[in-house]
C-alpha positions as CSV (number, residue, x, y, z in Angstrom):
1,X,-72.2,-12.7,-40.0
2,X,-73.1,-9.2,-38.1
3,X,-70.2,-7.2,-36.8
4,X,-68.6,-7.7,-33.8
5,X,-65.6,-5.9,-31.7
6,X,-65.0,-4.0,-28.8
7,X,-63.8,-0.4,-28.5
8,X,-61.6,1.6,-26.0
9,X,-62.4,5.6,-25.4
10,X,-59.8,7.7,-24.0
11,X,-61.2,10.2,-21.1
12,X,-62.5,13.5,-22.0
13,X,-64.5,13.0,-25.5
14,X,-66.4,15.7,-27.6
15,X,-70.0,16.2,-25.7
16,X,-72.0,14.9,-29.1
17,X,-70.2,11.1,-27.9
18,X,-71.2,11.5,-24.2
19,X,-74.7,12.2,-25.3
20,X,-74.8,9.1,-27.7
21,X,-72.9,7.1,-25.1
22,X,-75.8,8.1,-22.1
23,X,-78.7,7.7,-25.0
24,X,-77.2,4.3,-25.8
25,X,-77.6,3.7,-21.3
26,X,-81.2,4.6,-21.6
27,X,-82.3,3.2,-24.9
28,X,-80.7,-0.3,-23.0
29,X,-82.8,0.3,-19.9
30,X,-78.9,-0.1,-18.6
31,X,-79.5,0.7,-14.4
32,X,-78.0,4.0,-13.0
33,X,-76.5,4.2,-9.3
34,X,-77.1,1.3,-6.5
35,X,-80.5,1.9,-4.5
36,X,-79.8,3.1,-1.3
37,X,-79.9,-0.2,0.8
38,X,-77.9,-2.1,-1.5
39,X,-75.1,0.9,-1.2
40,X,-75.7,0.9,2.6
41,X,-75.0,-2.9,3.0
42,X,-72.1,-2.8,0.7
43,X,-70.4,0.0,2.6
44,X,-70.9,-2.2,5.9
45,X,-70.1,-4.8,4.3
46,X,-66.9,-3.8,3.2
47,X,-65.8,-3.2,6.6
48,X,-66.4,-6.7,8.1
49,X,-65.9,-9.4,5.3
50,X,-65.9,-12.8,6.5
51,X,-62.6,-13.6,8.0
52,X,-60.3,-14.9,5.2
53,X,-59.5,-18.2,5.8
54,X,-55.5,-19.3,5.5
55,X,-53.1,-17.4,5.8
56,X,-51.2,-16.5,1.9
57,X,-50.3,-13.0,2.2
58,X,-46.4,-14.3,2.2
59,X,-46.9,-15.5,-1.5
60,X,-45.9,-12.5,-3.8
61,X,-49.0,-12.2,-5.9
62,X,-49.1,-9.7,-8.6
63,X,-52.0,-9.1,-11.2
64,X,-51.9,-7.7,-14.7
65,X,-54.5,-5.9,-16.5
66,X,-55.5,-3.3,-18.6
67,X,-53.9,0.3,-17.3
68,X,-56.2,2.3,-15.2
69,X,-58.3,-1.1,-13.9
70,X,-59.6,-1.3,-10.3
71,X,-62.1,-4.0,-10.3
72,X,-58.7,-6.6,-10.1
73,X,-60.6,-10.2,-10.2
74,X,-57.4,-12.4,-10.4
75,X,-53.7,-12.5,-9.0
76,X,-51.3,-15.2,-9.8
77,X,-47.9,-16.6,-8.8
78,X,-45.9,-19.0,-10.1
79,X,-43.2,-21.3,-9.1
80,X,-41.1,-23.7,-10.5
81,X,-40.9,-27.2,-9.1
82,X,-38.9,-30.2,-9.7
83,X,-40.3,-32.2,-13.1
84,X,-43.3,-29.3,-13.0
85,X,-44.3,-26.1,-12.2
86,X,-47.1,-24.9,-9.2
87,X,-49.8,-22.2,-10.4
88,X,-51.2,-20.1,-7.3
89,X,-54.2,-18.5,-8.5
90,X,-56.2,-16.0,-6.3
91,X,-59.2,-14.9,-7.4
92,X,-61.4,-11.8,-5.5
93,X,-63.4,-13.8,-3.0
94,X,-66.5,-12.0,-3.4
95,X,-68.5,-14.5,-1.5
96,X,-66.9,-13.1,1.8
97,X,-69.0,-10.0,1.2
98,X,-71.9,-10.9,-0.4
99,X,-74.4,-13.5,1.2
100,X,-77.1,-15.6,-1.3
101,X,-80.6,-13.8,-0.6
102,X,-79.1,-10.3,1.1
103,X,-79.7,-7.0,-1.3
104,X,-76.5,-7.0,-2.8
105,X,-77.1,-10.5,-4.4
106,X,-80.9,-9.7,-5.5
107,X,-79.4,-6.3,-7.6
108,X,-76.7,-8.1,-8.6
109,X,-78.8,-10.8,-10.4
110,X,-80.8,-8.2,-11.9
111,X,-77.5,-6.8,-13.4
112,X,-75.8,-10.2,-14.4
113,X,-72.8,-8.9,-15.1
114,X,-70.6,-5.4,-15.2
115,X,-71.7,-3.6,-18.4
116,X,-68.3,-2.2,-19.9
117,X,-69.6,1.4,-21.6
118,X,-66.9,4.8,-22.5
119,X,-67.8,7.1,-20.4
120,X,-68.4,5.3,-17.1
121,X,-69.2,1.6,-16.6
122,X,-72.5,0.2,-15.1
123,X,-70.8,-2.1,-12.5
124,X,-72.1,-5.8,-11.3
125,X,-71.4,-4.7,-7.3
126,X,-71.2,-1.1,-5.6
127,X,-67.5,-0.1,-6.3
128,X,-67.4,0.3,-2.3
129,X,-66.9,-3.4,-3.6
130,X,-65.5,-3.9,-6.7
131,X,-62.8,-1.4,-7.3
132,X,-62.4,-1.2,-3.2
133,X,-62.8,-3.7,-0.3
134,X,-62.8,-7.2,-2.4
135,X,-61.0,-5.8,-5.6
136,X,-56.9,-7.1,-5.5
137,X,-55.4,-3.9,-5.6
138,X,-51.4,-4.0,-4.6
139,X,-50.2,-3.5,-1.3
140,X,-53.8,-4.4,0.8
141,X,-55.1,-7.7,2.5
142,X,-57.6,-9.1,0.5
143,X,-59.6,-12.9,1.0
144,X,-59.8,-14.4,-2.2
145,X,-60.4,-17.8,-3.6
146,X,-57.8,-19.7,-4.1
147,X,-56.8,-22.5,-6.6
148,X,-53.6,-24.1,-6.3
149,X,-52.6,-26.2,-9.6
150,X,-49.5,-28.6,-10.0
151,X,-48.2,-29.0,-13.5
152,X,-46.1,-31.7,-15.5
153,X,-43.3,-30.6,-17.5
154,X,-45.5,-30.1,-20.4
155,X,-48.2,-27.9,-18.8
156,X,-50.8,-31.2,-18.2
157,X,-52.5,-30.6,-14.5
158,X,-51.6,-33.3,-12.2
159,X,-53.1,-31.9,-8.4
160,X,-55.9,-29.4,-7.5
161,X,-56.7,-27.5,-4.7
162,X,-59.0,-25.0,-4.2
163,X,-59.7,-23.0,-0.8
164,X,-60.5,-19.8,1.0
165,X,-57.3,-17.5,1.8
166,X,-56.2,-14.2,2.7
167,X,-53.6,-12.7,-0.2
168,X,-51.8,-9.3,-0.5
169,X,-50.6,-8.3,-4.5
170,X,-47.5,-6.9,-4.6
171,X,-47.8,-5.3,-7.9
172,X,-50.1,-4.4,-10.6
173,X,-49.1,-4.8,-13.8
174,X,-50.2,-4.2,-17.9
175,X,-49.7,-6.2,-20.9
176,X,-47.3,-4.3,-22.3
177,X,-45.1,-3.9,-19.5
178,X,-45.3,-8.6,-19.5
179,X,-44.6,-8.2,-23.0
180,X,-41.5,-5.6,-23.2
181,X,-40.2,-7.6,-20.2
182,X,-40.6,-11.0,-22.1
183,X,-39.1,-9.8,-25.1
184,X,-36.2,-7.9,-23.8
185,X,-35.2,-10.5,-21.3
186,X,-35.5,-9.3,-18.4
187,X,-38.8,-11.3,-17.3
188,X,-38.1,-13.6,-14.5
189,X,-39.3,-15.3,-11.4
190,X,-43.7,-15.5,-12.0
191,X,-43.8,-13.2,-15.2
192,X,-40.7,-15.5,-16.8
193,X,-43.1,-18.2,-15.6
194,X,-45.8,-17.3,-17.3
195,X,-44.7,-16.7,-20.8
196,X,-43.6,-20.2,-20.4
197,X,-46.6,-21.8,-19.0
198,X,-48.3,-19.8,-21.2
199,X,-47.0,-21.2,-24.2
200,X,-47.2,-24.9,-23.2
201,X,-50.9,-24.6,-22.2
202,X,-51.5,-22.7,-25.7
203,X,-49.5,-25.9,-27.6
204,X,-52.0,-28.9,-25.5
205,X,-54.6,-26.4,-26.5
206,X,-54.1,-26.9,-30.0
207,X,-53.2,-30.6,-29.7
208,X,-56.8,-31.2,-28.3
209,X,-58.4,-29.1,-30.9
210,X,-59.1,-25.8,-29.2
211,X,-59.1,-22.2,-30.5
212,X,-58.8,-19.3,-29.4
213,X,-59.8,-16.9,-32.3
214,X,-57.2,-13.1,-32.4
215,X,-59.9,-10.7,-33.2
216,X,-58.8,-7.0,-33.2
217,X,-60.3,-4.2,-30.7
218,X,-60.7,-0.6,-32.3
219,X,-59.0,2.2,-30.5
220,X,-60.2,6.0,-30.5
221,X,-56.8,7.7,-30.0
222,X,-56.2,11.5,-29.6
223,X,-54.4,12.5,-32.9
224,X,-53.8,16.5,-34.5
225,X,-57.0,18.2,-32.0
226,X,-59.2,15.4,-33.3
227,X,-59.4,11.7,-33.0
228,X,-58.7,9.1,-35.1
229,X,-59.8,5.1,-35.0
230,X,-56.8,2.0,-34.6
231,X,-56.9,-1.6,-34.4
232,X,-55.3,-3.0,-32.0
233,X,-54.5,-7.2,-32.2
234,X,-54.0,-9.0,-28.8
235,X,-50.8,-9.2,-27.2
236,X,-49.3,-13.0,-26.4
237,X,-49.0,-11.2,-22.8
238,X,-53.1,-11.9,-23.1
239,X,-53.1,-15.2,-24.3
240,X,-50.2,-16.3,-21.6
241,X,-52.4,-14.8,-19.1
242,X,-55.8,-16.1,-20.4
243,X,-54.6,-19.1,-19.7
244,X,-54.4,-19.4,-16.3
245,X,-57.9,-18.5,-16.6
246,X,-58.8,-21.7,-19.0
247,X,-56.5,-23.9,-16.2
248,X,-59.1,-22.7,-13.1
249,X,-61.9,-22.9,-15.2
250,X,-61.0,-26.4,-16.3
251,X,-60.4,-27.7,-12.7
252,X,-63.3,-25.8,-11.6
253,X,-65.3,-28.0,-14.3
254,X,-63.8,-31.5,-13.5
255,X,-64.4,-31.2,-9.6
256,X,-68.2,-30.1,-10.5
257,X,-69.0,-32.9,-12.5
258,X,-67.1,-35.7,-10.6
259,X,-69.4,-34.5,-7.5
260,X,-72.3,-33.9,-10.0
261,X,-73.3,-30.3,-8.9
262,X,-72.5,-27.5,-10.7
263,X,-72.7,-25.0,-13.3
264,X,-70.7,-24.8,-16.7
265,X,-69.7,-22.4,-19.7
266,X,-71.1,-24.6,-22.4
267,X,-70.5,-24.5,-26.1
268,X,-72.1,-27.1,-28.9
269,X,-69.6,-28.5,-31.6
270,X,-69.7,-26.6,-34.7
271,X,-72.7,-27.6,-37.0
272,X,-71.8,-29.5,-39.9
273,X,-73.3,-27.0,-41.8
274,X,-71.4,-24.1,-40.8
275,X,-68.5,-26.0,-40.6
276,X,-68.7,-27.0,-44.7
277,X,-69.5,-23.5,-45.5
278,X,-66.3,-22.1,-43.2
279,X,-63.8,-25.3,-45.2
280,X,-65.3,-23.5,-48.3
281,X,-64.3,-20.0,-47.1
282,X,-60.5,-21.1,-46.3
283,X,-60.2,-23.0,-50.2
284,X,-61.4,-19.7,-51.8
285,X,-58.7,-17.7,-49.4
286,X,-56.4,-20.2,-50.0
287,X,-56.0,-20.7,-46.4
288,X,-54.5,-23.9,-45.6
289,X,-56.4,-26.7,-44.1
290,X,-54.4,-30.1,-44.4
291,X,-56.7,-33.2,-44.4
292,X,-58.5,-34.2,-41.6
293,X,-57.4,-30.9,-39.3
294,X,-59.5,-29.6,-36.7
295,X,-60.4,-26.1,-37.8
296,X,-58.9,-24.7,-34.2
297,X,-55.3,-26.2,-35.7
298,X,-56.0,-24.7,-38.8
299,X,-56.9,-20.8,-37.0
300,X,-53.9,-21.6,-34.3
301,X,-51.6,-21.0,-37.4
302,X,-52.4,-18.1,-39.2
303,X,-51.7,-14.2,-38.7
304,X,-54.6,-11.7,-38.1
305,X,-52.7,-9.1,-40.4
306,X,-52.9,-10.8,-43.1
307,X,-55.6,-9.9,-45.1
308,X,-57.0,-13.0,-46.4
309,X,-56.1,-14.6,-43.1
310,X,-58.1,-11.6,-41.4
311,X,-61.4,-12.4,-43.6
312,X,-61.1,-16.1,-42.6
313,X,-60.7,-16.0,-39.0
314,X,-63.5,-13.1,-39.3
315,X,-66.2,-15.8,-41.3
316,X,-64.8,-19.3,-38.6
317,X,-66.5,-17.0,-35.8
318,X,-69.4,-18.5,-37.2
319,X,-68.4,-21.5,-35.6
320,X,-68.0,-20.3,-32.0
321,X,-71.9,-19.5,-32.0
322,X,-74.3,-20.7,-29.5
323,X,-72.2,-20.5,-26.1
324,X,-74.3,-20.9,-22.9
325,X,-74.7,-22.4,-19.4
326,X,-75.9,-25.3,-18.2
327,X,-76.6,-25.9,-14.3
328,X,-77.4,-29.4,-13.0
329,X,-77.6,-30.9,-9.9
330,X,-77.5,-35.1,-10.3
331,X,-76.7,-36.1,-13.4
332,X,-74.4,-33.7,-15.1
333,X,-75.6,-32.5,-18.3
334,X,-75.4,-34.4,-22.3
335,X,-73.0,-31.1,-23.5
336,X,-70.7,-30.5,-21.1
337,X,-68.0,-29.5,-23.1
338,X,-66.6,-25.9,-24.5
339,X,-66.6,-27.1,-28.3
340,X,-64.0,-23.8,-28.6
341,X,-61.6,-24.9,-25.2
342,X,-62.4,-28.5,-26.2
343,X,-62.7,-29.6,-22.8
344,X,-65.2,-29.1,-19.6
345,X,-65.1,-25.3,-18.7
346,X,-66.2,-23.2,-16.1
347,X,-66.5,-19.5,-15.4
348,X,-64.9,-19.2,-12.1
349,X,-62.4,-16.1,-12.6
350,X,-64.4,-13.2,-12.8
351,X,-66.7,-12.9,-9.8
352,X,-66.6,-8.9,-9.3
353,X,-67.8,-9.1,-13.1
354,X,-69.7,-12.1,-13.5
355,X,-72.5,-13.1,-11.4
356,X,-71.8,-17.0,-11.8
357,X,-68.7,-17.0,-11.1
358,X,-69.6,-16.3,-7.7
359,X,-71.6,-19.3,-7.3
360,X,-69.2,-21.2,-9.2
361,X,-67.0,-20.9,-7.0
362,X,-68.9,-21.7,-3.9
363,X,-69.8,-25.1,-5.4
364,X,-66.2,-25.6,-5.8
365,X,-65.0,-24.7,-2.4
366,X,-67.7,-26.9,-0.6
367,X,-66.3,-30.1,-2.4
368,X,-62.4,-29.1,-2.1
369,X,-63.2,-29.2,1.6
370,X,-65.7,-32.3,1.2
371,X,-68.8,-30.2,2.9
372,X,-72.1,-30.2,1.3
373,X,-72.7,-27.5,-1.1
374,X,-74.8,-24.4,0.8
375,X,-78.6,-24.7,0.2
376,X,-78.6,-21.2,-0.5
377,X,-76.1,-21.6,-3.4
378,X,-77.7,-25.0,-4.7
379,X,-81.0,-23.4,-5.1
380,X,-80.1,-20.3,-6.8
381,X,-78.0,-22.8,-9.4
382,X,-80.6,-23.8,-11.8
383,X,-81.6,-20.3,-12.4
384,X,-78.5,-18.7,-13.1
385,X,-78.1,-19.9,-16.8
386,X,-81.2,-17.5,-17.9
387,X,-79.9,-15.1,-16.0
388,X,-76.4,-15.0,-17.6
389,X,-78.4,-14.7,-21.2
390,X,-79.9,-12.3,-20.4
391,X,-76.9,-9.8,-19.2
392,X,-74.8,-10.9,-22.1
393,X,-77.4,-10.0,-24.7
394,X,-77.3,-6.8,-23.1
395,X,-73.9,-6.2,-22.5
396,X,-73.2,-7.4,-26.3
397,X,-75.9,-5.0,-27.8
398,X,-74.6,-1.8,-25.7
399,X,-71.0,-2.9,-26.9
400,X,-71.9,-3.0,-30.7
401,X,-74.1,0.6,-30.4
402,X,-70.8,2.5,-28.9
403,X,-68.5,0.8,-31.9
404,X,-71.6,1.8,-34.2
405,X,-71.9,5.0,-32.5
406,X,-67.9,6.1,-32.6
407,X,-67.8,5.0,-36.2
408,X,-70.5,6.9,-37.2
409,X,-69.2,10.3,-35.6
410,X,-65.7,10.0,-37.1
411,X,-66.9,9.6,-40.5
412,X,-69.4,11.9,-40.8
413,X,-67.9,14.4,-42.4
414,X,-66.5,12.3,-45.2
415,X,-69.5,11.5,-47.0
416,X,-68.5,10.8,-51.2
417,X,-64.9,9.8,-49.9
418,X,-63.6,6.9,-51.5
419,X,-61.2,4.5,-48.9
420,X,-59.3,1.0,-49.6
421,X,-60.8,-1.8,-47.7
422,X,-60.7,-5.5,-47.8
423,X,-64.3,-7.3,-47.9
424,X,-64.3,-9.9,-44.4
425,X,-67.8,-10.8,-45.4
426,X,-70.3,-11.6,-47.9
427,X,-73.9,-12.0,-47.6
428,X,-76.2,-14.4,-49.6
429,X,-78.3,-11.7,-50.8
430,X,-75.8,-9.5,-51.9
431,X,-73.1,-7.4,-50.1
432,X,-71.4,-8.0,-46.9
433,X,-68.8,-6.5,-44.5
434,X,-65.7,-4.2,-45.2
435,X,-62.6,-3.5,-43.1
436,X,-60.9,-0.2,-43.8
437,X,-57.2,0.4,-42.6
438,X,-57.4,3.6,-42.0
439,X,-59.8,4.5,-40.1
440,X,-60.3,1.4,-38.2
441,X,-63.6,0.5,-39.0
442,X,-65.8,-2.4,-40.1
443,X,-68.9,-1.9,-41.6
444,X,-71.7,-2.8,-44.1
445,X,-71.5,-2.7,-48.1
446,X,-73.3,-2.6,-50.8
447,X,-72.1,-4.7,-54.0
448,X,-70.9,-7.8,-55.4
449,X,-67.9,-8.2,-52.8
450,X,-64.9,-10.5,-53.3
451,X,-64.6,-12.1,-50.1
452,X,-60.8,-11.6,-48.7
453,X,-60.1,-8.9,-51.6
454,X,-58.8,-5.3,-51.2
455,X,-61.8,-3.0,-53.1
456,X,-62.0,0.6,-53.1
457,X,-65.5,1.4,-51.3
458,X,-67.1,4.8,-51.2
459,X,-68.8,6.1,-47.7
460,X,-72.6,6.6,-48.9
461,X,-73.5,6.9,-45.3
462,X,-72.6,8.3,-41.8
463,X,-75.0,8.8,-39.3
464,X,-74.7,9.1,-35.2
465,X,-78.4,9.6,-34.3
466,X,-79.0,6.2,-35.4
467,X,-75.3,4.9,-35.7
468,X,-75.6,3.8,-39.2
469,X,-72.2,3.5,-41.4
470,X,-72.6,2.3,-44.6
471,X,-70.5,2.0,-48.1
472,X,-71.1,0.6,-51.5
473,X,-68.7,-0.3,-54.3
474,X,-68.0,3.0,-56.6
């Protein structure tokens, strides 16, 4: 398998990054600032968005996201009812700003989606937009989208509701401010709520054979007047809150195929194939997989810092390949399914991010309120799905260069050193992938590798100008 993670810069990096990081922008053909009438309508725009609809701003929304984010896509509150809970979930009603057809649209479906690069971001919408007028920030009137889901006491959906509305967050919050609160005890009210919705949509998740796999993201962190690479593992705060994502996404995909117009995150069943070869990888880690087990039950139990648990989950992505879209209008499409949420799925919770969540979520709204979906929107469906690929080939190949690029300049001056490292992947032709502690890096190796072994590797190569890191076996 190639390598794949995603990397957060701090502010303020040595000049020879910044160049690699605006080389990587142009080598990408990655679009620069807004032409001058799409920045014009935005800014009008902005100033008279289509009126929001009813009237939620008494519901005390907050949002929580990484610190420093302004393009705030969802806010959430939650309530406890009798025998059940209610899950209130706004998202940035981007569709009040931006009409099918005007100039906003026509450069956002040439960008696809937000392009997430250190040193400045290469955003879906004008930030007038999307860290401004339709972003949730705390404190403003904003119209949003949104879906109103009732829960059993076990976390199963029992009533959905989507529809237009004008919101107001309260607060903004992080992950590790939901965490500390959840772990100390003194989360309550919709943040006590979610760690315990959270947790029973993660355990039906696992009962219908879903997975969610804990990959790490690599750090750069200011350390001694240089820099040094960490992993850092996902929070539960994340999952908690990913899954009020999964619940609108779901309910966005049931009320698109019972009306039989729509368009859905897609993902085909793991190939038998692949799915041997992974059963093969966990009986030479000795990771546990009991007898007719799904492999998401087998991944839902195991611990990323392990290391032989860390090489598995590493080699199962192999089995989350091949996600897509699919857009139909009549009969809904043979895979309908997300093999990896094990269940219908729709992007719906992203819209100042994702182009299709936009339209998504104007297919929804037309048959919550039982009105015919908007021409407009119906005849832009079927082409969204290439248009999706297309930005998230892109947006995956600029993510992998700055990794490759970051790894490269921290260890270029250690050229001959030898590090400890534990092998996450071996390749049919000989050598494979290697995870050092310290730094946080993964890259290639030469050699016969053990797969899920600790081996001491020696750096061989370490190149920025083309971003190359490799080791080999001493």
């Amino acid at each position: 398998m190639s390598k794949t993670t995603s990397i957060r810069v701090p502010a303020g990096v040595p000049a020879r990054l910044e160049d690699g990081f605006g080389r990587i922008r142009r080598e990408l053909k990655l679009p620069d600032a807004f032409p001058a009438r799409v920045a014009e309508e935005a800014a009008w725009v902005a100033r008279v968005p289509r009126p929001g609809g009813e009237d939620l701003t008494g519901l005390p929304f907050v949002t929580v996201d990484p610190p420093g984010s302004m393009d705030l896509d969802q806010a959430f509150h939650l309530e406890r009812l009798r025998g059940g809970y209610r899950v209130w979930y706004a998202i940035a009603d981007v569709g009040a700003f931006v009409r099918p057809g005007g100039v906003i649209d026509a450069e956002a479906r040439a960008r696809g989606a937000t392009v997430y690069l250190p040193g400045g971001n290469v955003p879906l919408h004008p930030p007038v937009l999307s860290e401004g007028a339709a972003s949730l920030l705390p404190g403003a009137e904003r119209p949003a989208v949104v879906w109103r889901i009732d829960l059993d006491g076990d976390g199963r959906t029992v009533g959905v509701d989507v529809l237009r509305a004008l919101v107001r967050s309260r607060e903004r919050l992080d992950y590790e401010y939901v965490q500390a609160a959840v772990e100390t005890g003194t989360a309550d009210g919709t943040i006590g709520l979610l760690a315990e919705i959270g947790g029973l949509r993660l355990a039906l998740e696992r009962d219908r054979g879903g997975v969610t796999l804990p990959t790490p993201e690599q750090q750069l962190v200011p350390s001694d007047g240089g820099y040094r690479l960490e992993y850092r593992l996902p929070l539960p705060a994340e999952a908690w809150n990913a899954q009020l994502s999964l619940l609108a996404g779901t309910a966005a995909a049931q009320l698109m195929l019972e009306a039989e117009i729509g368009v859905l995150r897609v993902l085909p069943a793991p190939r038998p194939a692949d799915l041997d070869r992974v059963r093969r990888v966990a009986l030479a880690l000795e990771v546990p997989w009991p007898e007719g087990a799904a492999y998401g039950a087998v991944v839902h139990g195991l611990d990323a810092k392990l290391p032989r648990h860390a090489a598995f989950l590493h080699e199962a992505r192999v089995l989350l390949r091949g996600a897509g879209y699919a857009a139909f209008d009549g009969t809904p499409p043979k895979l309908a399914e997300h093999a990896a949420v094990a269940a219908p799925y729709a992007h719906v919770t992203a819209p100042l991010r994702r182009l299709v969540d936009r339209y998504a979520s104007e297919v929804c709204l037309a048959i919550a309120a039982g009105e015919p979906v908007p021409s407009d929107v119906r005849r832009a469906l079927a082409e969204l799905p290439e248009l999706m690929a297309v930005s998230g080939r892109r947006a995956g190949a600029a993510e992998r260069a700055c990794v490759d690029l970051v790894e490269a300049y921290l260890l270029r001056d250690l050229i001959g050193q030898e590090f400890t490292a534990m092998v996450v992947d071996v390749h049919e032709r000989g050598g494979g992938l290697v995870q050092l502690a310290d730094p946080a890096v993964i890259a290639r190796c030469d050699g016969d590798l053990p797969l899920g072994e600790h081996v001491t590797v020696r750096l061989i190569r370490a190149e920025p100008a083309t971003r190359e890191v490799r080791f080999a076996l001493p």
